[in-house]
C-alpha positions as a Python dict, from the first residue, in 0.01 Angstrom:
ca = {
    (1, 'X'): (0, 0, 0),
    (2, 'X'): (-32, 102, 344),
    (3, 'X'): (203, -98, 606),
    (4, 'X'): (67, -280, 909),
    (5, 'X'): (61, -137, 1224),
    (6, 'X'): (271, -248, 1476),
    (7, 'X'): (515, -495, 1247),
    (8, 'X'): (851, -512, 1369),
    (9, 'X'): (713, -375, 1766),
    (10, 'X'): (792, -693, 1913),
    (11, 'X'): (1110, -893, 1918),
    (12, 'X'): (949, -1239, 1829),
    (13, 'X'): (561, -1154, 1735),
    (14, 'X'): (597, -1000, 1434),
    (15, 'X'): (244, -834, 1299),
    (16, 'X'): (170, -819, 917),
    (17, 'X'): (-228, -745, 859),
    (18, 'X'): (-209, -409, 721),
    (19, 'X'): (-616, -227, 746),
    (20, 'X'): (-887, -457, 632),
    (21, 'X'): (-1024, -414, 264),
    (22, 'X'): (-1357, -428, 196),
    (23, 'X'): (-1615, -566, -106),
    (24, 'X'): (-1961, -544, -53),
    (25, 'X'): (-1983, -840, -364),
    (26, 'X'): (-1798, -1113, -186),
    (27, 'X'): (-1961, -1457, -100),
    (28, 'X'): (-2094, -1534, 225),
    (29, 'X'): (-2012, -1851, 418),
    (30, 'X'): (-2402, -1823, 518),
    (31, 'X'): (-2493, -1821, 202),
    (32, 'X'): (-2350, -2223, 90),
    (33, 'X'): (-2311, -2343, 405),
    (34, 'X'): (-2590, -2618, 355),
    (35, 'X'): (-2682, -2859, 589),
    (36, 'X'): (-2381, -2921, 804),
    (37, 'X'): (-2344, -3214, 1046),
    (38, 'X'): (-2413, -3102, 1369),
    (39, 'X'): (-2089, -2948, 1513),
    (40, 'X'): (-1983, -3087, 1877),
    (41, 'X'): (-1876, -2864, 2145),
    (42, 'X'): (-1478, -2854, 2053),
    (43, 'X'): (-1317, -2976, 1758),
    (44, 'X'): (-959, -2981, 1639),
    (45, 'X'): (-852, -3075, 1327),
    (46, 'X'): (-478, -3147, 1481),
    (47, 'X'): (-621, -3452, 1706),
    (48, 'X'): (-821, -3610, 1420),
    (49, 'X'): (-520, -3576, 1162),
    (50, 'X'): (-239, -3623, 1386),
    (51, 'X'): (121, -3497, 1283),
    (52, 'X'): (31, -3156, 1118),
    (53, 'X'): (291, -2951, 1234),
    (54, 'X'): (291, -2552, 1339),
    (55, 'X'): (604, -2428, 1192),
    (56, 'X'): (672, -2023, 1269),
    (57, 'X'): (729, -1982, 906),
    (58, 'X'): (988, -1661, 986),
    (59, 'X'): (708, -1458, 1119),
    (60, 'X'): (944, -1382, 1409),
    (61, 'X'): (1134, -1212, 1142),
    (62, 'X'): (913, -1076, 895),
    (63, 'X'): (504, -938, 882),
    (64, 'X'): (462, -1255, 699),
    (65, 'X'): (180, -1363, 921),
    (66, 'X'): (-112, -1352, 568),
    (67, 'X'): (137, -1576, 402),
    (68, 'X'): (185, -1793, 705),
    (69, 'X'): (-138, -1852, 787),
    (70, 'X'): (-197, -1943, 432),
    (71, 'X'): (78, -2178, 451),
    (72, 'X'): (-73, -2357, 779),
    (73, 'X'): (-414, -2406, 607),
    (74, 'X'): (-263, -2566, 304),
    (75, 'X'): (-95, -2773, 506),
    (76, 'X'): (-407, -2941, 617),
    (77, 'X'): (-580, -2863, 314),
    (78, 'X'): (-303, -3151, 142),
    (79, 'X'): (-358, -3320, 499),
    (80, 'X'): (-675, -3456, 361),
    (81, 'X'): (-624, -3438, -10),
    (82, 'X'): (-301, -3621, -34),
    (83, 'X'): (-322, -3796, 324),
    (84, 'X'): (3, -3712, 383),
    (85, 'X'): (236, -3437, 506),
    (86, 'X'): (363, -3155, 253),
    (87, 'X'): (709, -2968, 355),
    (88, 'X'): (649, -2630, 263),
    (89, 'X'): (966, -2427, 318),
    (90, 'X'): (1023, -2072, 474),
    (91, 'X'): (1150, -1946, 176),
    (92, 'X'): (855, -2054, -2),
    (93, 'X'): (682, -1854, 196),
    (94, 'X'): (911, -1532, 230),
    (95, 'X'): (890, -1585, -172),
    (96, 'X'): (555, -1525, -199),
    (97, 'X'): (513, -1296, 67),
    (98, 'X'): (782, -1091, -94),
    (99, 'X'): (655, -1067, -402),
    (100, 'X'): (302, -963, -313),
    (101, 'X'): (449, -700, -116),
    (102, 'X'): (662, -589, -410),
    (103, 'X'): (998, -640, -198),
    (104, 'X'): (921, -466, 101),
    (105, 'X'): (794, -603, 479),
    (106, 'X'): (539, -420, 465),
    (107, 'X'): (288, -692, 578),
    (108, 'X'): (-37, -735, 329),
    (109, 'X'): (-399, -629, 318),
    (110, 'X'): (-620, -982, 343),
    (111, 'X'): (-887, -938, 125),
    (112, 'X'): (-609, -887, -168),
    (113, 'X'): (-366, -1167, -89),
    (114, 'X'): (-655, -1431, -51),
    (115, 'X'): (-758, -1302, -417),
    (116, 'X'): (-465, -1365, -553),
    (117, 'X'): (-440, -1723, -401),
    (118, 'X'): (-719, -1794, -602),
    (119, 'X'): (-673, -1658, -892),
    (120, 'X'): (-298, -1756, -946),
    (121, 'X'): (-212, -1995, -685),
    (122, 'X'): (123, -1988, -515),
    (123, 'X'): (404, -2185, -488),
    (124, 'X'): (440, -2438, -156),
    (125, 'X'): (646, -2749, -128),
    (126, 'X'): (764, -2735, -506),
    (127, 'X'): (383, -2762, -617),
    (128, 'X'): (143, -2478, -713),
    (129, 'X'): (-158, -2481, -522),
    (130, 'X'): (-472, -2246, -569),
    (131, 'X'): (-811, -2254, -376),
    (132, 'X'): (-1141, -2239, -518),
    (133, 'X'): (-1337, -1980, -358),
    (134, 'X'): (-1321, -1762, -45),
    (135, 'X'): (-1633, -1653, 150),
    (136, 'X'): (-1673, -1391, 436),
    (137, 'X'): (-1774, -1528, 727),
    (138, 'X'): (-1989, -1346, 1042),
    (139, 'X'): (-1694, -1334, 1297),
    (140, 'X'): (-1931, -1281, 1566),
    (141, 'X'): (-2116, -1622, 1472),
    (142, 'X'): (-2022, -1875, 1697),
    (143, 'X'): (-2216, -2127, 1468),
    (144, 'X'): (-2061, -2040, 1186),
    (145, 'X'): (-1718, -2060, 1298),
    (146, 'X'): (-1736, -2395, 1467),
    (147, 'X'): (-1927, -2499, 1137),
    (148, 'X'): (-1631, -2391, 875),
    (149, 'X'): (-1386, -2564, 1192),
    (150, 'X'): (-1564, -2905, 1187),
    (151, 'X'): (-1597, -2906, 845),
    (152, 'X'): (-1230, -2894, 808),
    (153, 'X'): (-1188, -2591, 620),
    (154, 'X'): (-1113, -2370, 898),
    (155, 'X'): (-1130, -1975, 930),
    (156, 'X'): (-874, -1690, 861),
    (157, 'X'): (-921, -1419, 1100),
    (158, 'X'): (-810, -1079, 1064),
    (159, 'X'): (-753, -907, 1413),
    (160, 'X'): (-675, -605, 1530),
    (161, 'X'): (-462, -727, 1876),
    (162, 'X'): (-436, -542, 2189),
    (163, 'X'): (-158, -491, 2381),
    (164, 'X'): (-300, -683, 2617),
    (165, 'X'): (-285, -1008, 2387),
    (166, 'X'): (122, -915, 2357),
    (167, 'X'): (122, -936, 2743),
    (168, 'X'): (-89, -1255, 2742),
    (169, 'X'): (53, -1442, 2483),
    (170, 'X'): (412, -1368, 2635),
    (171, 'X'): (265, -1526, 2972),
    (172, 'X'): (127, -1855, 2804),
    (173, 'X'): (-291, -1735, 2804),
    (174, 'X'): (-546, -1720, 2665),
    (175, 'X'): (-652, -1398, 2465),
    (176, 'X'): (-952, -1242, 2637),
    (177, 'X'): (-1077, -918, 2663),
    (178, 'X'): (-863, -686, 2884),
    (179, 'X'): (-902, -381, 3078),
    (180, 'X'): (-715, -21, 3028),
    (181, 'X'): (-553, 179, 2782),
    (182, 'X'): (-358, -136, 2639),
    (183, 'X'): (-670, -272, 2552),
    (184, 'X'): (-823, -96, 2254),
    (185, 'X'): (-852, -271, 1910),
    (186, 'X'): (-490, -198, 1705),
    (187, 'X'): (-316, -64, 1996),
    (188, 'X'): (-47, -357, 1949),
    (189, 'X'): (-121, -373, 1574),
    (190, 'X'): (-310, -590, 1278),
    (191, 'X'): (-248, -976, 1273),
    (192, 'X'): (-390, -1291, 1005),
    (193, 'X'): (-415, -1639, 1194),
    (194, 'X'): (-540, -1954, 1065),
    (195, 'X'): (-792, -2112, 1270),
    (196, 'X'): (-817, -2513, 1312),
    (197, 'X'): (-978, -2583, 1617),
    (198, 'X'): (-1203, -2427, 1889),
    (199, 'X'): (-1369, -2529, 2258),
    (200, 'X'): (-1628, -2403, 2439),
    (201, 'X'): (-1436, -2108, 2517),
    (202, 'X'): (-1371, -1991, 2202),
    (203, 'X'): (-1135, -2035, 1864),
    (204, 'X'): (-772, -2151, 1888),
    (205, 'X'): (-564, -2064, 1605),
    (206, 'X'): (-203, -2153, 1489),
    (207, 'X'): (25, -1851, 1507),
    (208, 'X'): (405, -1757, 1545),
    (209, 'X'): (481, -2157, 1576),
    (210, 'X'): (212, -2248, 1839),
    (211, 'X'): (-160, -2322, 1936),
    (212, 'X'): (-282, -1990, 2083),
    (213, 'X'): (-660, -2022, 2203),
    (214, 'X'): (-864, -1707, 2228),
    (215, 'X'): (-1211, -1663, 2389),
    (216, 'X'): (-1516, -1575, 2194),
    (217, 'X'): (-1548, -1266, 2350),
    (218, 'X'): (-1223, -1142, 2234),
    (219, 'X'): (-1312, -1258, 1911),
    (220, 'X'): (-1590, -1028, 1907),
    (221, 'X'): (-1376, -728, 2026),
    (222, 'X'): (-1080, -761, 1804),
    (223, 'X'): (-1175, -928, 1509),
    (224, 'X'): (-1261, -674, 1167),
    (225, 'X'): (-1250, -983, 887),
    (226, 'X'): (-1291, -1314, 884),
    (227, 'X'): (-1302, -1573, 571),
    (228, 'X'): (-1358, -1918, 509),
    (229, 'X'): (-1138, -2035, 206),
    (230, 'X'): (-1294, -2289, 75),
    (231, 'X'): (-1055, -2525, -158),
    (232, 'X'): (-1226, -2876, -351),
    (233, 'X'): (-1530, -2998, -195),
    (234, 'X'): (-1461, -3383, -201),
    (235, 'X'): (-1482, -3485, 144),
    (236, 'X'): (-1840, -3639, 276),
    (237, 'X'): (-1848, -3366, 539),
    (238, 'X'): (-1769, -3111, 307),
    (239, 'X'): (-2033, -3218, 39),
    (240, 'X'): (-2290, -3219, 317),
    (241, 'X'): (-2239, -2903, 479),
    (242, 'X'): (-2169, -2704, 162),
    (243, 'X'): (-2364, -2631, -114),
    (244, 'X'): (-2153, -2704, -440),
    (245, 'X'): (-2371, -2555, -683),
    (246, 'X'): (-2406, -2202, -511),
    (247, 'X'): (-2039, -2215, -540),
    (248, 'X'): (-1985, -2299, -872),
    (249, 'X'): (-2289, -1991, -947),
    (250, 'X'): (-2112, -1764, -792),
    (251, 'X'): (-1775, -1811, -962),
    (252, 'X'): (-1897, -1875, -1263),
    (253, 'X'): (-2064, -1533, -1240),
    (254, 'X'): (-1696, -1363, -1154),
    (255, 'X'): (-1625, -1582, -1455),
    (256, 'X'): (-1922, -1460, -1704),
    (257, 'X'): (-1857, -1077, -1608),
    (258, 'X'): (-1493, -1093, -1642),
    (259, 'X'): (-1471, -935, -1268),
    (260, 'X'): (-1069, -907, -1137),
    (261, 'X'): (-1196, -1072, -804),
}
C-alpha cells in the first residue's frame, strides 16, 4: 500500500494517513441524519462526560494516528454505553495497527481501516468492539459537523497538514490557514484525528495526547475525507437525529449483495 507522507518527519508528531481512498457507494451522513436537536454554538463531549482521557497512544512513535483516533472514539463510544471508563492499552493499539499494515509503519489508508472496523471489529481493553456503519460526511458543512459532534458520535477527519500546522501546533495554536510555501495541503504530510468537540471557531480534535482546535477555514483547506462512524443508536439524541431505518437499508443492502464493504 502506499506509505503516508511525511511519517517519521517530526520528532514527536508522527503522521500516518497515507492518500485518501475513494467509493462513490458509501453512505452519506446527509442522507440519515434526521431531525437532530438543534446544535448550540460549541459543544464538547469531554465537559458533559467528564474524565475521558487523551492518551498519545505511541503516535509519537509510530504513524498510528487511524488506529489512535479510532481508539479515542471508542473510548467515548463505551463512555456512554457502559458509563464508565475502558483502559485500552498502547499495545492494543500498535496490535492492530500492525496488523492492518501487515508489519510495517507504514501508516493506513482511512477508508480501508474504518471498513475493517466494521466488518471484524478490533481488539481494545481485552473486549472486541465493532461499529455499525460509517457515513461520509461534507467536511465543508459546518452543520453537519457540529450535528455528528452534538450528537455524540463525533467526526474522523482525514487532513492533509501544512507545515504551517507543525509550526503552530509546536507553539500551542490554533490551526488556521497560513501564508507561503509551508502552507500548501500535504506539504507536512497526511494525518486521521478524532473529533469531539467544536466552538464557534471551528472543530477541536484529540490528537498526539492533547485537545488541538482548528478553525473552520482550515478545515476547508486541508481536509480531503471526513466520516461519521456511527456505532448503536440507543441514546435519545441519537434516535432523534438519526434515522435508524435508512441505516439498517443500507447495510442490509451491503448485506443482500454480498458487497466486501
Amino acid at each position: 500500500m502506499p506509505g503516508a507522507k511525511g511519517i517519521h518527519s517530526h520528532k514527536i508528531f508522527k503522521l500516518g494517513k497515507a492518500p485518501a481512498k475513494r467509493d462513490r457507494r458509501n453512505l452519506l451522513f446527509s442522507a440519515v441524519l434526521k431531525r437532530p436537536p438543534p446544535a448550540p454554538p460549541a459543544y464538547d463531549f469531554d465537559l458533559e462526560h467528564p474524565g475521558t482521557p487523551t492518551p498519545m497512544f505511541l503516535n509519537d512513535t509510530y504513524g498510528d494516528c487511524v488506529i489512535a483516533g479510532r481508539a479515542h472514539q471508542t473510548l467515548r463510544f463505551e463512555k456512554l454505553e457502559q458509563r464508565s471508563e475502558i483502559a485500552i492499552s498502547d499495545k492494543e493499539v500498535i496490535d492492530e495497527y500492525l496488523k492492518e499494515t501487515g508489519g510495517d509503519d507504514t501508516g493506513l489508508i482511512v477508508l480501508d481501516s474504518l471498513k475493517l472496523w466494521r466488518k471484524r471489529g478490533w481488539r481494545a481493553a481485552g473486549a472486541r468492539y465493532r461499529i455499525r456503519a460509517l457515513a461520509q460526511i461534507d467536511p465543508g458543512s459546518e452543520d453537519e459537523i457540529s450535528s455528528a459532534v452534538y450528537l455524540d458520535i463525533g467526526v474522523g477527519l482525514g487532513l492533509l497538514l501544512p507545515l504551517t500546522a507543525s509550526r503552530q501546533i509546536e507553539a500551542g495554536k490554533p490551526w488556521d490557514v497560513g501564508k507561503g510555501p509551508g502552507s500548501k495541503p500535504g506539504s507536512w504530510g497526511g494525518h486521521y484525528v478524532y473529533v469531539p468537540a467544536y466552538t464557534e471557531a471551528g472543530p477541536v480534535c484529540v490528537t498526539w495526547g492533547r485537545k488541538q482546535p482548528m478553525t473552520w477555514e482550515f478545515l476547508q483547506k486541508y481536509c480531503d475525507e471526513a466520516y461519521v462512524i456511527i456505532d448503536a443508536v440507543k441514546t435519545p439524541k441519537k434516535r432523534r437525529g438519526l434515522d435508524g431505518r435508512e441505516i439498517e437499508g443500507f447495510l442490509a443492502g451491503l448485506e443482500g449483495a454480498g458487497s466486501p464493504r
